[in-house]
N, C-alpha and C positions, 0 to 999 in steps of 0.2 A: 799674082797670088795663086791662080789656078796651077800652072805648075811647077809649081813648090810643093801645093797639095800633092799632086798626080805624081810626080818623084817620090816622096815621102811615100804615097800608098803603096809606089811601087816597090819601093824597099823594103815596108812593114812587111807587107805579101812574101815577099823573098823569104826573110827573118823568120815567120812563122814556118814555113818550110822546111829552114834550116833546123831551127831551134827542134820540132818535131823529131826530124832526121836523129839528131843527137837524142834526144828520148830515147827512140827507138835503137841507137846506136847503144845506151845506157842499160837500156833492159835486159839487151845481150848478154852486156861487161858486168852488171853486179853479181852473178852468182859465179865469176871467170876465178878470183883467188879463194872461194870457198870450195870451189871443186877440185882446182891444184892443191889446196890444202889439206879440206877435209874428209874427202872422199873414200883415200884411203884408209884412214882410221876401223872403219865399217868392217867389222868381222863376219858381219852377215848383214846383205843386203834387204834380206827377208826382214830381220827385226833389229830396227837401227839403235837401240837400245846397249845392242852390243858394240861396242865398243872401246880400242885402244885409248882414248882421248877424251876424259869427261868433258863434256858441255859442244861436243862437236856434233851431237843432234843438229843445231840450229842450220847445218847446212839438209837436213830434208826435211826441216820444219819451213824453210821457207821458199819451197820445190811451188805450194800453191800460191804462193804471193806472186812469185818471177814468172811462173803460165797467167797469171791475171792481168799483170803488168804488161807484159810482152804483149797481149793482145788490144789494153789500154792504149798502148802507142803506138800499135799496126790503127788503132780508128780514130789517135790524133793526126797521125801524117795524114788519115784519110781526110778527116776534116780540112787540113791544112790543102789539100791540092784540090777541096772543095773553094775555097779562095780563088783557086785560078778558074776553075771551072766554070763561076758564078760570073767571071771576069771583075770581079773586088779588085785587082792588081790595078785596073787600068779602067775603069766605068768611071767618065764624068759626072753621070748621075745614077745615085744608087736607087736598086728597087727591091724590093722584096725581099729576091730571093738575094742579094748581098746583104743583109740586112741580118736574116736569117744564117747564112754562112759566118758572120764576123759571131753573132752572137751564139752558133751552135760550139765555134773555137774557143771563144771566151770561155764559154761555162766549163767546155771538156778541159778547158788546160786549169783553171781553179779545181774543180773538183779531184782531177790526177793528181791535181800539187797539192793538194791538202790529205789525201787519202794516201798515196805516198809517201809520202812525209810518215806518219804516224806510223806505217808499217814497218818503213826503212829505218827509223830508231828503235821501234821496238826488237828489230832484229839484230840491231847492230848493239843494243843491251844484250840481248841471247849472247851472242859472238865476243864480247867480253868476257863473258863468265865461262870458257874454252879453258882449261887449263894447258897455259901455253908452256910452261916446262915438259909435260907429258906428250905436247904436242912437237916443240923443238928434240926430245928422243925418238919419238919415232918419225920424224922425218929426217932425222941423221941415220936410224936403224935403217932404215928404208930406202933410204937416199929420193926422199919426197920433196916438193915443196912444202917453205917453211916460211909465211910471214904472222906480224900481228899487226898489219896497217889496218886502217879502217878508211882505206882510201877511197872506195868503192861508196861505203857508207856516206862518207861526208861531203864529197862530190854535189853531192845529189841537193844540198844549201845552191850551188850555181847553177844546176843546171834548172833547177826549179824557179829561180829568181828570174831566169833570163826566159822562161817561159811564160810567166806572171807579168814580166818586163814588158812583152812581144803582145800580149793579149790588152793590157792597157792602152798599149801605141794603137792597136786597131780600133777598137774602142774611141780615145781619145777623135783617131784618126773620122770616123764616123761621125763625132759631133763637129770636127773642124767641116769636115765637107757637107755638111747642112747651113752651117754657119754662112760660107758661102754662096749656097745655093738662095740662099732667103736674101740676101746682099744682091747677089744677081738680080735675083726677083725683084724688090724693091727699084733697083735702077730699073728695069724695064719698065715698071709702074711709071716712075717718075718721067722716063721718056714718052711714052703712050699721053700719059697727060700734059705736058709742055706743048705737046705738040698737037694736042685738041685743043 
């Protein structure tokens, strides 16, 4: 049964890695079709105000969301390779400080995914209300890009799930390996005393 656990952990560990990696791969990508698109718009960079295309503010209304984020998930990954660090990947018995590392991931990937969330709809309502016929002329005037996905927006339902996903498995993975340990325990009990 031990290693089953110890595979498993090893993969969680991975998974949390990965799954960061993409966060921070995300934070990049969400402001990549508002900039192809909206940027140009801007008659003056000074006061965004002006512009060719009502409601395409929302790409520098969400300039401090994407610096908060971005740095959100530069201190998940950090979290995450605190995992390997604490050696969580691969420790038969947990101590402290893995204990502390699962549980410092857990929280930061709830709290990202919850405070995320609410921004990345709220911004992706702003980005709606973009009048996209004024926006489809001037990116044919201009020879700009020109989409109205919300690809970027809605992405962000999987990448948060499999974050939430990755943080329970550690979790989970925690009480299975105590589970364990107390099992172990007991058998040594019961040997020590048989054999008094």
């Amino acid at each position: 049964m031990y290693k089953k656990q110890l595979t498993a952990q090893k993969i969680i560990c991975l998974a949390a890695i990965i799954v960061s990696a993409v966060v921070f791969i995300y934070s990049l990508g969400i402001m990549t079709d508002l900039y192809d698109t909206l940027y140009s718009t801007m008659r003056n960079t000074n006061d965004p105000t002006q512009t060719d295309v009502p409601g395409s503010i929302v790409y520098y209304n969400m300039q401090g969301f994407n610096g908060a984020f971005l740095n959100a998930s530069i201190g998940l990954l950090l979290l995450s390779l605190l995992l390997i660090i604490t050696n969580t990947n691969v420790r038969r018995k947990y101590y402290i400080g893995n204990y502390v590392s699962v549980g410092l991931f857990a929280a930061a990937s709830v709290a990202i995914t919850v405070w995320a969330h609410g921004q990345i709809e709220a911004y992706k309502a702003q980005f709606l209300q973009v009048d996209f016929e004024a926006l489809k002329e001037h990116a044919e005037m201009w020879n700009t890009a020109y989409t109205e996905s919300t690809f970027w927006f809605d992405v962000h339902y999987l990448i948060f799930g499999l974050l939430l996903l990755v943080a329970a498995a550690l979790i989970a993975n925690v009480f299975w390996k105590r589970k364990l340990m107390k099992e172990e325990q007991d058998l040594i009990r019961q040997g020590k005393e048989a054999t008094a």
